[in-house]
C-alpha positions as CSV (number, residue, x, y, z in Angstrom):
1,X,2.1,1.0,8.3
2,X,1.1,-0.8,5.1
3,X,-2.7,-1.0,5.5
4,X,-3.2,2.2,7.4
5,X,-0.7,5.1,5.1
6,X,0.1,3.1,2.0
7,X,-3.7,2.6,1.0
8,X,-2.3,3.0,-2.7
9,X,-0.4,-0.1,-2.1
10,X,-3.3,-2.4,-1.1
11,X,-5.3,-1.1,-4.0
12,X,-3.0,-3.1,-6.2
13,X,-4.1,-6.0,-4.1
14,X,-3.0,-9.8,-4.9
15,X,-3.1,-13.0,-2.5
16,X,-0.5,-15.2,-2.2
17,X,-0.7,-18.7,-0.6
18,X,-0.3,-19.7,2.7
19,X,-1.1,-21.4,5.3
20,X,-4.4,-20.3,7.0
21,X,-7.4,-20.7,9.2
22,X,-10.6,-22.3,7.7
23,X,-13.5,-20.2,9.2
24,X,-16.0,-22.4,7.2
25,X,-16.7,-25.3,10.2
26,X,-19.4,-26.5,11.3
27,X,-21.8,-27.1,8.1
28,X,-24.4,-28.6,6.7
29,X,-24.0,-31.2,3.9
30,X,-25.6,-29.1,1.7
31,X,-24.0,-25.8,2.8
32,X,-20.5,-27.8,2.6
33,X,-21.4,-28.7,-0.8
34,X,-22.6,-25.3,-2.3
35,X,-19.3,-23.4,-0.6
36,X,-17.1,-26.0,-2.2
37,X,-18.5,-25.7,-5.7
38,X,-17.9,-21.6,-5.6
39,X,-14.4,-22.1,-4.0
40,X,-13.9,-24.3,-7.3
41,X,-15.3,-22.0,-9.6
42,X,-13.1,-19.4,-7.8
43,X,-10.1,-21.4,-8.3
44,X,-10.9,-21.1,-12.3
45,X,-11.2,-17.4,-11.4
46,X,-15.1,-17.9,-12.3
47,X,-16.0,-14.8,-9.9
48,X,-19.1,-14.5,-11.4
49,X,-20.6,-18.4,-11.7
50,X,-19.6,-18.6,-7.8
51,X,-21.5,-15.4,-6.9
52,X,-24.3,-17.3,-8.5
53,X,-24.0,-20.8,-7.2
54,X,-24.5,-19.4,-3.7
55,X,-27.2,-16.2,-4.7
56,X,-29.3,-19.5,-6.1
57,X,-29.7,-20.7,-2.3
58,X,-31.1,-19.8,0.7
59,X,-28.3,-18.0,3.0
60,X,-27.4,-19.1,5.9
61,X,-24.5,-17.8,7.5
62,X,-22.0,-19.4,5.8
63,X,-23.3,-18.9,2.6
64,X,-23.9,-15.2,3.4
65,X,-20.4,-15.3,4.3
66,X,-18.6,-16.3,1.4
67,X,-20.6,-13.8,-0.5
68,X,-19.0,-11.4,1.1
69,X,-15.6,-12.7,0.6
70,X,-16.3,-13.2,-2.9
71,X,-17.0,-9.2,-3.4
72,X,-14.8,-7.6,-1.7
73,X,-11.7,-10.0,-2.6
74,X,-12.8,-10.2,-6.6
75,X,-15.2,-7.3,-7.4
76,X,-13.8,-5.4,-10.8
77,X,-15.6,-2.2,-10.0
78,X,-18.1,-1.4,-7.0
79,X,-20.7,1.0,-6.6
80,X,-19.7,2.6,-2.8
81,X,-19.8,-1.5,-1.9
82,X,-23.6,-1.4,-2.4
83,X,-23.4,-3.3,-6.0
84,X,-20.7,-4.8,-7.5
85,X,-19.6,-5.9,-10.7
86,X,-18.1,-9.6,-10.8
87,X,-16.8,-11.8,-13.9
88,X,-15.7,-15.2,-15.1
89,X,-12.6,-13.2,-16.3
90,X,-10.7,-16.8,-17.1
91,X,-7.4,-18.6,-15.9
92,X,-4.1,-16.6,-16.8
93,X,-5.6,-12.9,-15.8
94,X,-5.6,-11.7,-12.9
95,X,-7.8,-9.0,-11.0
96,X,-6.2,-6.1,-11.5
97,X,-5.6,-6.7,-15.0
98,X,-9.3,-7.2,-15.5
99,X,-10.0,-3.6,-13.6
100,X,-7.5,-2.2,-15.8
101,X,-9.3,-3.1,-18.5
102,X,-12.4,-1.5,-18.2
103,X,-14.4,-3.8,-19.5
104,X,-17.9,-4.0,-17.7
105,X,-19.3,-6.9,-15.8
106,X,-22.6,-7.9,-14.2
107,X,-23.7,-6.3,-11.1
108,X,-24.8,-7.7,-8.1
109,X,-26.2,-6.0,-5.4
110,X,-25.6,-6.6,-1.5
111,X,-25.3,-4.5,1.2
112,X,-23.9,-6.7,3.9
113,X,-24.1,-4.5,6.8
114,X,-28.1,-4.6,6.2
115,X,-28.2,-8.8,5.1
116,X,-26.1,-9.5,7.9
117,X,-28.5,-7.1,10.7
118,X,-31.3,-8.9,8.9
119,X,-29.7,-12.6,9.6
120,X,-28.2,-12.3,13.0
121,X,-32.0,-10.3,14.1
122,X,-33.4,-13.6,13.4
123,X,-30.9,-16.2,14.4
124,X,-29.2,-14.7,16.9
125,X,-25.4,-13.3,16.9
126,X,-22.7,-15.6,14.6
127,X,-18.9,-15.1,14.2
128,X,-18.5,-15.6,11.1
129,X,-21.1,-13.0,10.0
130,X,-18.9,-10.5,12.7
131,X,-16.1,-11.4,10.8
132,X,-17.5,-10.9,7.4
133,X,-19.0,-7.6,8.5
134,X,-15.4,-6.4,10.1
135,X,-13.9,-7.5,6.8
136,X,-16.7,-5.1,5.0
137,X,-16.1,-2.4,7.1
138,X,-12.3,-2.6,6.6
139,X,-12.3,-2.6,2.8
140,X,-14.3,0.1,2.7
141,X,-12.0,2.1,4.8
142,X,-9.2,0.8,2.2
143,X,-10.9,1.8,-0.9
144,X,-12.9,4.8,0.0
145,X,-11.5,6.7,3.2
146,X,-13.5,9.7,3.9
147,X,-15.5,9.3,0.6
148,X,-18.7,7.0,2.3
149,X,-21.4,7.5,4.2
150,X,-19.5,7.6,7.1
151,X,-16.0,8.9,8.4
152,X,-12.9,6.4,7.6
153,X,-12.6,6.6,11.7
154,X,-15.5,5.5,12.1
155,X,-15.3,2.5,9.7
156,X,-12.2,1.2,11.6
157,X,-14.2,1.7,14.8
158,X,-16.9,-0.2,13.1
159,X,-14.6,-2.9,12.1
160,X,-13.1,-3.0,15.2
161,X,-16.0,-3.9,17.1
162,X,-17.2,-6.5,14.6
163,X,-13.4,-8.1,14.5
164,X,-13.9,-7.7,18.4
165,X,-16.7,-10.4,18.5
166,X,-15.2,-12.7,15.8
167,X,-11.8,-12.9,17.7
168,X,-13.0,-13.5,21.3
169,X,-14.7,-16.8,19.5
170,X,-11.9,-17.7,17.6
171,X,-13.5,-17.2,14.6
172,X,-11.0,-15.0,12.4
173,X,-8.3,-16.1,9.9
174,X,-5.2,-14.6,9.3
175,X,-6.1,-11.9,6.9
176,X,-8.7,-10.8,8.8
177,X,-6.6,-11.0,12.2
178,X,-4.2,-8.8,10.3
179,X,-6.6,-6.2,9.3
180,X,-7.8,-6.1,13.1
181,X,-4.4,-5.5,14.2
182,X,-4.0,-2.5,11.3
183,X,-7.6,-1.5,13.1
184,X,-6.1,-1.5,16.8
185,X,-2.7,0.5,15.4
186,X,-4.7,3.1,13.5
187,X,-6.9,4.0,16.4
188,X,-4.5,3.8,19.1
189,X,-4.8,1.0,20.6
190,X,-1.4,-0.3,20.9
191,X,-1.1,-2.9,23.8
192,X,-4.5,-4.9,21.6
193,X,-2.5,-4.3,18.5
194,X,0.3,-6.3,20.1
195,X,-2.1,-8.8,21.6
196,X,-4.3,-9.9,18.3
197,X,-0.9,-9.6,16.2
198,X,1.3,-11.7,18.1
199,X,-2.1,-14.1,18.6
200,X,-2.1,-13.8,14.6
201,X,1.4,-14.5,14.0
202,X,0.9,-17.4,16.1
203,X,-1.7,-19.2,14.1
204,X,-0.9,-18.0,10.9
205,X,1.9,-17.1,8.3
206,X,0.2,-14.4,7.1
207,X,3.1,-12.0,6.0
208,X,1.4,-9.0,6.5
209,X,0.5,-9.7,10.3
210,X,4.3,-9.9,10.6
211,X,4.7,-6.3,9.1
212,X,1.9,-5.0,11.6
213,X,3.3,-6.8,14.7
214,X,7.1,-5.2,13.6
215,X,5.0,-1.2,13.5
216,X,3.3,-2.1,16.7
217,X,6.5,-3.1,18.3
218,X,8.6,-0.1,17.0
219,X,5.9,2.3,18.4
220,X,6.5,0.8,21.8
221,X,10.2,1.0,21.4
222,X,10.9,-3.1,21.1
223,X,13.1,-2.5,18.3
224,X,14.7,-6.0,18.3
225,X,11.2,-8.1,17.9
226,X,10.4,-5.4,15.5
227,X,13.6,-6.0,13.5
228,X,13.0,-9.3,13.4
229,X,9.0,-9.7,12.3
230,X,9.9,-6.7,9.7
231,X,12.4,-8.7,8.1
232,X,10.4,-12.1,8.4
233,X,7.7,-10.1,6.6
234,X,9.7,-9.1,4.1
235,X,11.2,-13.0,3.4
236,X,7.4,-13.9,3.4
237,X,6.1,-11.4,1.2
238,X,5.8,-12.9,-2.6
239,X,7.0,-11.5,-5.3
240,X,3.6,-11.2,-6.4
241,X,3.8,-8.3,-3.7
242,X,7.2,-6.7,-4.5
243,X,6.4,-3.0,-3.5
244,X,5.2,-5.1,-0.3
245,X,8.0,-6.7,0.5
246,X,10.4,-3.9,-0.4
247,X,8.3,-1.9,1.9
248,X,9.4,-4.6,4.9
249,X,12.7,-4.6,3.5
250,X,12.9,-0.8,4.1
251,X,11.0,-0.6,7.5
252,X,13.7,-3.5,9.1
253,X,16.3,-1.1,7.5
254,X,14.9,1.9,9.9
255,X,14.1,0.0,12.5
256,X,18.1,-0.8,12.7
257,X,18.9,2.6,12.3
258,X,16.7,3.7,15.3
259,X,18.9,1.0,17.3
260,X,22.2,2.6,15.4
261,X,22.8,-0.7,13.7
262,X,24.0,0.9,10.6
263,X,25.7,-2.1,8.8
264,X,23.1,-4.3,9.3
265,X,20.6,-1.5,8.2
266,X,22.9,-1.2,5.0
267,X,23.2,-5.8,4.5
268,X,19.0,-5.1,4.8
269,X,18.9,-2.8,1.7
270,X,21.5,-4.9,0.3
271,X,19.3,-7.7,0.2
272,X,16.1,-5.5,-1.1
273,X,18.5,-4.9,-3.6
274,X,18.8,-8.6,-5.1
275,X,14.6,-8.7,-5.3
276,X,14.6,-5.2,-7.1
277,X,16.5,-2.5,-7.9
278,X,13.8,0.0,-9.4
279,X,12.2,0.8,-5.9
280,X,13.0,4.4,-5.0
281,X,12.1,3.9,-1.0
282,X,15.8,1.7,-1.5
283,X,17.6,4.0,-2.9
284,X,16.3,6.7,-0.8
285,X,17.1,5.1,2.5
286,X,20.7,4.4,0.9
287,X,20.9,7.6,0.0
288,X,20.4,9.2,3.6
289,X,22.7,6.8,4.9
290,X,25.4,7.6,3.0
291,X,25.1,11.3,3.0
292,X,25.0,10.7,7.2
293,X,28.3,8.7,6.3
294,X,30.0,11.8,4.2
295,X,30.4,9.1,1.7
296,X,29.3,11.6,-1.5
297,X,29.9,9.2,-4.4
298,X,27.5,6.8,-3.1
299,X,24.8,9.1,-2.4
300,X,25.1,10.4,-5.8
301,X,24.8,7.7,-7.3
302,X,21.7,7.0,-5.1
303,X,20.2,10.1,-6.1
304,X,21.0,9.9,-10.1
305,X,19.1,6.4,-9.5
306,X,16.0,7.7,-8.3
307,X,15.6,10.2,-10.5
308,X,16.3,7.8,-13.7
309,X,13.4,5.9,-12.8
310,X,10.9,8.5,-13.0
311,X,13.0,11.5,-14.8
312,X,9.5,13.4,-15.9
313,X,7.9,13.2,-12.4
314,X,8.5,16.0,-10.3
315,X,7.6,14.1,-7.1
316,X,11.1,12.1,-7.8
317,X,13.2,15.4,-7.7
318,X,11.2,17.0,-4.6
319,X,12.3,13.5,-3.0
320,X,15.9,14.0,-3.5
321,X,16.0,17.4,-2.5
322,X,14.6,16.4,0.5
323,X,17.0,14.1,1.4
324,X,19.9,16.0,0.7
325,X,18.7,18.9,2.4
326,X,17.1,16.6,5.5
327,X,21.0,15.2,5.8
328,X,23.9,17.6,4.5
329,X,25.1,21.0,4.8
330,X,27.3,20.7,1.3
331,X,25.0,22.2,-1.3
332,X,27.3,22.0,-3.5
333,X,26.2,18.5,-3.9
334,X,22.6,19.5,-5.3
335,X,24.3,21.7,-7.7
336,X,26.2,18.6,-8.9
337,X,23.3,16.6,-8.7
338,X,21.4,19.0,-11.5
339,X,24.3,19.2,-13.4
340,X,25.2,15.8,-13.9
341,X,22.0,14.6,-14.7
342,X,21.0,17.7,-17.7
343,X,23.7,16.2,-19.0
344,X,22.7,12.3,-18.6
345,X,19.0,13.6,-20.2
346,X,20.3,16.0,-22.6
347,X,17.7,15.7,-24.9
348,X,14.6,14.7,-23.1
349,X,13.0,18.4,-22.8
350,X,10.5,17.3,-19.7
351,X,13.0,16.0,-17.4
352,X,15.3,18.9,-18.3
353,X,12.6,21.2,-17.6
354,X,11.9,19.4,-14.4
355,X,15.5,19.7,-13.3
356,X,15.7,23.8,-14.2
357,X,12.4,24.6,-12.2
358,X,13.7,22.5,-9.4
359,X,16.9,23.8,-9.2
360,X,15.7,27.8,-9.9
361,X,13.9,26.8,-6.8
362,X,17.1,25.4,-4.9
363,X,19.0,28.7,-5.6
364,X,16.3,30.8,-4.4
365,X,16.0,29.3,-1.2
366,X,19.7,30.3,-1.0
367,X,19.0,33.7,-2.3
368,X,20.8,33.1,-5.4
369,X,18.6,35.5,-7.3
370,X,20.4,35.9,-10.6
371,X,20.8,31.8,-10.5
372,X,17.4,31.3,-9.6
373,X,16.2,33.5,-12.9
374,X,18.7,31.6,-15.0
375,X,17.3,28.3,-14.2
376,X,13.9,29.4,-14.6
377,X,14.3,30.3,-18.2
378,X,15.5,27.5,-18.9
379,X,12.8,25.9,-17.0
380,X,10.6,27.8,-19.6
381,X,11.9,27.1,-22.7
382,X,12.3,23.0,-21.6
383,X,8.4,23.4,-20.9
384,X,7.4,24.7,-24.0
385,X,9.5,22.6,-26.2
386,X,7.9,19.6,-24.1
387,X,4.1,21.2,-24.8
388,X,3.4,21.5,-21.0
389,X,3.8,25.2,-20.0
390,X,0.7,25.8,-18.4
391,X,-1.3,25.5,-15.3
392,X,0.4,26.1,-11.9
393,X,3.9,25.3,-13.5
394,X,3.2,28.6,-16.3
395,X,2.1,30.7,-13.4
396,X,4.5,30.0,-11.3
397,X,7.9,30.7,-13.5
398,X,5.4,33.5,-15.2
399,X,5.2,35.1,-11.4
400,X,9.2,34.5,-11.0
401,X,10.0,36.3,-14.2
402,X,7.9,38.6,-14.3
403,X,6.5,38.0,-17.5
C-alpha cells in the first residue's frame, strides 16, 4: 500500500496534474484575491513570496487553509512541522532538488493543529480547516512515523477523524480523499476504505486513489476490480512518479497471479517494462514467475538484472536469494548465479566481496562447511582490497574463520 509501507516512496514526493476538486468556494472578494495571488506566485514556484502574501492578512479560513497547503506540499526542511523553511527556489527546480541541496531558507512558524483550535473556537467548526488539519496530521505520519509527539497510530486516527468531518460535507479533494482512504486501510477499516475510495475515484482522477481502492479491494478478495483500478493507476501515474507507477504495474501483476492469471500477469510486467527497465520489483516478480515456470534461463537472467543495478548493495543479493530460495528446490542455480556474475564483475572488488560473503552464507545453510570457508576468504580478501572490512561485516567473517 503506497502511502501506508512505501513511506520512502512518498518522501520523494512530486504532483502531477489532474483534474481535481476546488475546495476554495465560497469567498470573499478579497480572500478570492489574496488566494489567487499566492496560487500565482506558487505557479513560479515562489514558495516563499506566497507564504507571505497570505501571513500579511488576517486569516480567515481560507487563508489559514492555504497556509497549510503551502507547508506541507513545498516546505524544504521542517522543524517536527512546528516551523518550516520555505523559498522562491525559481522555475526549472523542483522541490526535491532544492532539499537536496541543502541550502537554507527562511522559517516560518505555524502550528496548525493549535491556529486551527484557535479559529474554529471562535467561529465555529469549518471543513476546510478539518480538511487542512487531516492533511497535517497525515504528513506528519508520512514524514515522521513514530518520531513526534504522538504515536504514528494515533496520527492516522487523528486524521481520520478530521478527514471524517471534511468528507461528510463534501469538502475534500482528491489528494486528500486518497490519504483518507490510506487512513481507513491502515487502521482497519476496510468496508470505509472502499466507501471514500470508490467516492474518490468517482470525483476525481487522482491516480493514487485508484492504487488504494485496487489494495482495499484485493484485501476483500475482489480481485477483478482490483486488477483493473491497479492497472488504471499505473496508466495514470506520470512519469514524474515512475517508482509509482512501476509500483501499480507490479501490484496488478500480483493481483493476476492471486486469480492464476499468469500470462496476463507476465503482458503486465511486460508493459512496466517499456516505462523502465531499471526497477528491481520487475525483475523480481519476473523472476519468481519464471522459476514457478522451471523456465531457468529467464530467471537467470532476471536475477543477473537485479543485481547489475545495484552490484555493491547487499540488500540486492539478499533479494535474489530469497526468491530463489522462496520458489526452487535446484540450488544449483544459486551456485550458477554467483558464478556467473564474479565473472561479469571480475574486477570490481565490492561486488565480488558481496557475492563471496553471500554465497559462504548460501553453502552454510546447506552445511557445506569447507565451501562456506572458501567463500569467506575470499569474501575477506575482496573487503580489504575494497577498504571496507570492518564493522559487523569484519566480525562476522572474523567469527566464521576464526581469526
Amino acid at each position: 500500500m503506497k502511502k501506508i509501507i512505501s513511506v520512502l516512496l512518498l518522501c520523494a514526493l512530486t504532483f502531477a496534474a489532474f483534474a481535481d476538486i476546488n475546495v476554495y468556494t465560497g469567498m470573499s472578494k478579497s480572500t478570492s484575491d489574496k488566494i489567487a495571488a499566492a496560487d500565482a506566485l506558487i505557479a513560479k514556484n515562489q514558495f516563499a513570496s506566497a507564504y507571505e502574501t497570505l501571513n500579511s492578512v488576517k486569516a480567515d479560513e481560507f487563508i489559514l487553509a492555504k497556509k497549510v497547503e503551502i507547508v506541507i506540499n513545498y516546505f524544504i526542511s521542517s522543524n517536527l512541522h512546528l516551523s518550516f523553511e520555505l523559498g522562491d527556489i525559481g522555475a526549472g527546480k523542483t522541490i526535491l532538488q532544492a532539499r537536496a541541496e541543502g541550502k537554507k531558507y527562511k522559517s516560518y512558524a505555524l502550528d496548525p493543529v493549535q491556529e486551527i483550535a484557535d479559529y474554529e473556537k471562535a467561529n465555529g467548526t469549518k471543513p476546510i480547516l478539518q480538511k487542512s488539519l487531516g492533511d497535517y496530521y497525515y504528513d506528519i505520519s508520512v514524514w515522521f512515523g513514530d518520531g513526534w509527539s504522538i504515536s504514528y497510530a494515533e496520527l492516522l486516527a487523528k486524521a481520520a477523524d478530521a478527514y471524517k468531518n471534511a468528507y461528510e460535507a463534501k469538502a475534500m479533494n482528491g489528494s486528500s480523499l486518497d490519504n483518507y482512504g490510506s487512513c481507513l486501510l491502515a487502521l482497519g477499516d476496510l468496508t470505509n476504505a472502499i466507501k471514500v475510495l470508490e467516492y474518490a475515484d468517482s470525483v476525481s482522477d487522482f491516480a493514487g486513489i485508484n492504487y488504494n481502492l485496487a489494495v482495499a479491494q484485493q484485501y476483500v478478495g475482489n480481485y477483478e476490480d482490483a486488477a483493473k483500478n491497479a492497472l488504471i493507476a499505473a496508466k495514470n501515474y506520470s512519469t514524474d512518479n515512475i517508482d509509482y507507477k512501476m509500483d501499480a504495474y507490479v501490484l496488478a501483476a500480483d493481483i493476476n497471479l492471486n486469480m492464476d492469471k499468469v500470462q496476463d500477469a507476465l503482458n503486465i510486467l511486460a508493459e512496466a517494462m517499456t516505462w523502465s527497465d531499471t526497477d528491481y520489483r520487475v525483475y523480481q516478480k519476473l523472476m519468481a514467475i519464471y522459476l514457478w515456470a522451471d523456465r531457468t534461463d529467464l530467471a537467470a537472467y532476471c536475477a543477473d538484472s537485479i543485481f547489475a543495478l545495484y552490484p555493491d548493495n547487499p540488500s540486492s543479493t539478499q533479494l535474489i536469494l530469497s526468491v530463489f530460495y522462496n520458489y526452487t528446490q535446484d540450488f544449483s542455480l544459486v551456485e550458477q548465479f554467483f558464478s556467473r556474475n564474479m565473472k561479469t564483475f571480475a574486477g570490481n572488488n565490492m561486488a565480488l566481496a558481496n557475492l563471496n560473503y553471500y554465497l559462504a552464507m548460501h553453502r552454510a545453510n546447506l552445511n557445506d562447511e569447507k565451501g562456506a570457508k572458501a567463500a569467506a576468504k575470499d569474501a575477506r580478501t575482496y573487503f580489504i582490497a575494497a577498504g571496507q572490512y570492518q564493522g559487523e561485516v569484519k566480525a562476522s567473517l572474523d567469527s566464521f574463520l576464526g581469526l
